[in-house]
C-alpha positions in Angstrom: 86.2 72.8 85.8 89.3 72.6 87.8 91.3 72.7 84.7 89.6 75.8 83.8 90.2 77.3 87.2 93.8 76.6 87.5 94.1 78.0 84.3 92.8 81.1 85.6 95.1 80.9 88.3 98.1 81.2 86.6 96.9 84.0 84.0 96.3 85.8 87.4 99.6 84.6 88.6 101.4 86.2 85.1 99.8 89.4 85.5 100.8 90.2 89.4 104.1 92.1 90.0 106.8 90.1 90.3 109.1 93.0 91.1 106.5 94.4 94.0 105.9 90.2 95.1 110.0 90.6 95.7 109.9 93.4 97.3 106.9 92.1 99.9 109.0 89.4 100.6 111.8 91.0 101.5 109.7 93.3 103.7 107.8 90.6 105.6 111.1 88.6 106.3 112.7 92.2 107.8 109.7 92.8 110.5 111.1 89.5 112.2 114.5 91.7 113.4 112.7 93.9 114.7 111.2 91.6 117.4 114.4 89.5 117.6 117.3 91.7 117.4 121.2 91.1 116.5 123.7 92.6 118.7 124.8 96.2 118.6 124.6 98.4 115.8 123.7 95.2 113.1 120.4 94.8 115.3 119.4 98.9 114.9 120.3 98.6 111.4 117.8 95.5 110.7 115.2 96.7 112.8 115.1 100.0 110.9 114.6 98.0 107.7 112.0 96.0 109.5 109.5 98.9 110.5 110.7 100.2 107.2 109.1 96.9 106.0 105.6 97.8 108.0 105.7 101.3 106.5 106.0 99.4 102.7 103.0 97.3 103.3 100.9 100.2 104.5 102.1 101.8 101.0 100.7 99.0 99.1 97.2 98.8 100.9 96.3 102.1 100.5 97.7 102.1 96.7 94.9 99.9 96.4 92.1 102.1 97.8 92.0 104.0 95.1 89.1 103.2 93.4 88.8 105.9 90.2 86.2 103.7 88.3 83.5 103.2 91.1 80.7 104.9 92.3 80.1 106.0 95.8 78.4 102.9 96.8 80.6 100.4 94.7 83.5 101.7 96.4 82.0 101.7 100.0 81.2 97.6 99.4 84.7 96.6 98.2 86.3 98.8 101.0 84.1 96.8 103.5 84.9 93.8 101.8 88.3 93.9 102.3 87.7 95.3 106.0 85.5 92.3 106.2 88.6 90.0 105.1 90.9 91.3 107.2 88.8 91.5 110.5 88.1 87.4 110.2 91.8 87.2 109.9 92.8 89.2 112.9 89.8 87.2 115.5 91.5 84.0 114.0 95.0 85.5 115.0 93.9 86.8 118.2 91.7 83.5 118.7 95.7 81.5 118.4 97.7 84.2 120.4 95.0 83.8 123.1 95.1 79.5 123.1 98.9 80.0 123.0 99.1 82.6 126.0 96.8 80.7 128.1 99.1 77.3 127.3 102.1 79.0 127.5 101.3 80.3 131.4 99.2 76.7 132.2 103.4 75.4 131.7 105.6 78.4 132.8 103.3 80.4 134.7 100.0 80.9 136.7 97.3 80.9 134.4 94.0 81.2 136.9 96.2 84.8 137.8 96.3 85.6 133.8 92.6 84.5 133.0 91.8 86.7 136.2 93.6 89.6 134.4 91.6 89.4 131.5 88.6 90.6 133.6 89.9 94.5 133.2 88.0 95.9 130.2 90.8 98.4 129.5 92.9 96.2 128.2 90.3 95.2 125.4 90.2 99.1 125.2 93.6 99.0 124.2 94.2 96.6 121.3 91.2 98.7 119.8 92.9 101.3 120.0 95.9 101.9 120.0 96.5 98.5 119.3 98.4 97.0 122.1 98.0 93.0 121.9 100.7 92.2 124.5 98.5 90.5 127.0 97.7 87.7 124.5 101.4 87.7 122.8 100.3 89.9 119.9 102.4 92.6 119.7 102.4 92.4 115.8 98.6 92.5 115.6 98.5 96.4 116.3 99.2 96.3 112.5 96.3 94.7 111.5 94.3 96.6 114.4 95.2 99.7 112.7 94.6 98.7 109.0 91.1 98.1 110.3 90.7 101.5 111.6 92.3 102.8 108.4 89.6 101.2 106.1 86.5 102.5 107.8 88.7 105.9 107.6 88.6 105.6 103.8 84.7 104.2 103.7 83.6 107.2 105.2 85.9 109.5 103.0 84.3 107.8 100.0 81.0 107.7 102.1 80.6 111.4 102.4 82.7 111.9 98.8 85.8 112.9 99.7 88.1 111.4 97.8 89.1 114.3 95.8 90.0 115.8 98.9 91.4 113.5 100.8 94.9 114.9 99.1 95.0 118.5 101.2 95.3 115.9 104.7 98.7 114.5 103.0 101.4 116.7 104.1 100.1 117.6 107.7 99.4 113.4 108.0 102.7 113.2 106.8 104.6 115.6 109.5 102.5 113.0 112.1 103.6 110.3 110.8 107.5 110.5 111.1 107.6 113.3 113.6 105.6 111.4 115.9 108.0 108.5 115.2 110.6 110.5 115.5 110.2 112.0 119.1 108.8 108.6 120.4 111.4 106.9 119.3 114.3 109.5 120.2 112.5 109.9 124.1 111.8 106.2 124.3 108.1 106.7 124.8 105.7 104.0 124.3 105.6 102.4 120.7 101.9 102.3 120.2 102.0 106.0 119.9 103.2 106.2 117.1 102.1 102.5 116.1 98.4 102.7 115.5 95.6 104.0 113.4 96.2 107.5 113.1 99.8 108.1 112.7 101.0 105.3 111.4 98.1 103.6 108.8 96.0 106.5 107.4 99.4 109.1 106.5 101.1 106.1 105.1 97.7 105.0 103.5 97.1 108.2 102.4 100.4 108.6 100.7 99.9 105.5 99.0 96.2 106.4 97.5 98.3 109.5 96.7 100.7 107.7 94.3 98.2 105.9 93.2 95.9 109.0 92.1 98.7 111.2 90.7 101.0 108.4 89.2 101.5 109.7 85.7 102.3 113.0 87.2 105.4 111.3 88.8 108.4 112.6 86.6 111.5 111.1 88.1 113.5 108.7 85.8 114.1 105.0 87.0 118.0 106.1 87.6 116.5 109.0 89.8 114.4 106.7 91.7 116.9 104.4 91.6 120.0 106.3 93.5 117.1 108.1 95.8 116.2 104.8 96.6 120.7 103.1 97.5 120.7 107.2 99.2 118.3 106.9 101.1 119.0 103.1 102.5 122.2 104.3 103.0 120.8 107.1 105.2 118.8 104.9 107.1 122.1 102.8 108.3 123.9 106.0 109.2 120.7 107.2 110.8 120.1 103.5 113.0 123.6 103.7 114.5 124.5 106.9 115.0 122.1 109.8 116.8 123.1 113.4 116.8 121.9 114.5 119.7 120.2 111.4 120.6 117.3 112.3 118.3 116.3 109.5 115.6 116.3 110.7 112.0 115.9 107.3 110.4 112.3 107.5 110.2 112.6 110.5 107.7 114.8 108.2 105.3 112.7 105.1 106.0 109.6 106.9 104.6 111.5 107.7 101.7 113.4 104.6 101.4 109.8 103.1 101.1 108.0 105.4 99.3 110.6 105.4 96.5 110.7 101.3 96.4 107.3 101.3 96.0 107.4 103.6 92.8 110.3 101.7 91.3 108.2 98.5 91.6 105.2 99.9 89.9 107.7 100.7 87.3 109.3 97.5 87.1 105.8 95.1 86.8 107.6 92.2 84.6 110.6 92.3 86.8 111.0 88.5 88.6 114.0 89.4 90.6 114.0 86.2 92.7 111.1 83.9 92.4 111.5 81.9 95.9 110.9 85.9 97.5 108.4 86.6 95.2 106.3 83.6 96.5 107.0 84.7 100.2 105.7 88.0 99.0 102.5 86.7 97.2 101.8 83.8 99.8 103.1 84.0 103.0 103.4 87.7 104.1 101.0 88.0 106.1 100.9 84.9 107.9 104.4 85.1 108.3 104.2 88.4 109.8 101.2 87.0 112.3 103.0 83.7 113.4 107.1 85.2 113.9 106.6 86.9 117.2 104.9 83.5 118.6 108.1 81.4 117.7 110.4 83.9 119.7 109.3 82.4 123.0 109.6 79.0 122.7 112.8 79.1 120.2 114.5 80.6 122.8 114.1 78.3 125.3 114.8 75.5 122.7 118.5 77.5 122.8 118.7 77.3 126.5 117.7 73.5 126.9 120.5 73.5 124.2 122.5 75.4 126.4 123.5 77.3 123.1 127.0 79.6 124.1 126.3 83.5 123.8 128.1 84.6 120.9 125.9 81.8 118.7 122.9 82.5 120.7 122.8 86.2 119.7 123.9 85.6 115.8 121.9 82.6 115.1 119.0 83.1 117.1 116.5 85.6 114.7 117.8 83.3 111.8 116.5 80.2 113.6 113.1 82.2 114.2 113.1 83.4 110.6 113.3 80.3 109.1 110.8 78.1 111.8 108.1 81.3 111.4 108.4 81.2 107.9 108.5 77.1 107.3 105.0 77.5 109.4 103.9 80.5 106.9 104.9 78.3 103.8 102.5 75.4 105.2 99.3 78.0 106.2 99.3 79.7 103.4 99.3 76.5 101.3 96.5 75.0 102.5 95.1 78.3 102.2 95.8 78.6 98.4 94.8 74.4 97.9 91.3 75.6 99.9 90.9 78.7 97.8 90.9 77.0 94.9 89.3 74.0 95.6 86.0 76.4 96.7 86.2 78.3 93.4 86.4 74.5 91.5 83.1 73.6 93.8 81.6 77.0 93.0 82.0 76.8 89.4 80.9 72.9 89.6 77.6 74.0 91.6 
């Protein structure tokens, strides 16, 4: 039986996209610069990919809600399914930012103080919605707070049968979505503004159900999408260091940097561009993007004890975060993959 179910491992593992697998792990390993930053104009350049990265993933998960084939109630079970998924994995996240917090203070700070702080109910009002995590050392979870939000979104638009016109809410999401990035990035307004549920997962959700739903009516040529997609990165590097005006224009180019990436990998399926990427992409994504932020802290005062001199502090620094984060994410994800499969052997046994 376990023969039989690693076999059906790696037919599964021949049929995913190796291109799009790339791609995600590129994307996960670009969200760490945004939370550890190089100096000057290299740091807004990598950041820009990194939310870039956010948008891409976004892309992919609503790709995936489009569910042609199934009924209304089908489609409302394997939407909450994957909401279902995806919830356990956010408690289990906040369960580990939470022990962390509370260990981190009980050394560096007061933690009787912090556990006292908890007691204010807004602030579980807030990583609802908009997702704002920070008093646990979550920051990254407003992602997964918000792809919550964005699936019972879709339930009920399937729910109530909407799904074939869902379409009309793409442009005006759309204009949200990076205008709203736009001005609170360009004012320096608060993040989670424009980092939660309705502007930034359901437009970029949307847009990828979109693709998804009108795919073969996508005409470009793979040179088109090709030189849109080295334009428009181009475009976003311009955009990062340099703001007319102070206003930030990237977020128009990152949409279609990652739109237009995502189309060129569905093109592209038995593309294996690099295959130690494409197993970041497949396996340790998303608990790479979970763990990162909690190895800033202690990795940088690792390069203090170390007494680390500036110029190699600031340049080395999101490497050695990079690399620790992701040596963790390697080792979750598999025991992860060696449990997953060892529960379908025992299923299949039973």
């Amino acid at each position: 039986m376990a023969e039989v179910t690693v076999n059906k491992d790696c037919r599964a593992e021949k049929k995913r996209n190796g291109t799009l697998d790339f791609w995600k792990g590129i994307a996960a390993l670009s969200v760490c610069f945004c939370h550890i930053r190089f100096p000057g104009n290299v740091g807004s350049v990598m950041a820009a990919f990194g939310t870039c990265g956010v948008t891409f993933f976004f892309l992919i998960s609503g790709y995936a809600l489009y569910l042609p084939g199934l009924d209304k109630n089908s489609a409302c079970r394997k939407i909450l399914k994957r909401f279902t998924r995806n919830l356990i994995i956010t408690l289990i996240a906040v369960l580990v930012c939470f022990i962390y917090t509370v260990l981190d203070r009980m050394i560096y700070g007061n933690v009787s103080e912090y556990l006292a702080s908890l007691a204010d109910p807004v602030i579980f009002i807030q990583m609802l919605f908009p997702g704002d995590f920070g008093i646990i050392s979550g920051q990254p979870l407003w992602f997964m707070a918000s792809l919550l939000f964005a699936y019972l979104m879709f339930w009920m638009v399937y729910l109530f049968g909407l799904q074939d016109k869902i379409h009309y809410l793409l442009i005006p999401s759309m204009i949200l979505r990076i205008a709203g990035e736009i001005i609170v990035s360009s004012v320096g307004l608060d993040f989670h503004l424009c980092s939660n549920a309705l502007v930034a997962a359901f437009p970029v959700m949307l847009l990828g159900f979109c693709l998804n739903k009108y795919r073969d009516k996508i005409s470009l040529s793979n040179t088109a999408l090709i030189v849109t997609a080295v334009v428009s990165a181009l475009l976003v590097i311009v955009t990062a260091c340099f703001r007319p005006g102070g206003a930030d224009l990237a977020p128009i180019f990152k949409m279609i940097l990652a739109m237009t990436l995502f189309v060129i990998c569905l093109r592209y399926k038995e593309g294996h561009p690099c295959r130690l990427l494409e197993r970041i992409g497949r396996q340790d994504a998303l608990f790479f993007y979970l763990v990162h932020d909690l190895v800033i802290d202690p990795m940088i005062r690792l390069y203090l004890i170390l007494a680390i001199p500036a110029p190699y502090f600031e340049w080395t620094i999101p490497f050695a975060v990079l690399i620790t984060a992701l040596l963790i994410a390697e080792i979750i994800g598999t025991l992860v993959a060696l449990f997953t499969v060892r529960s379908r052997s025992s299923k299949q046994e039973a």
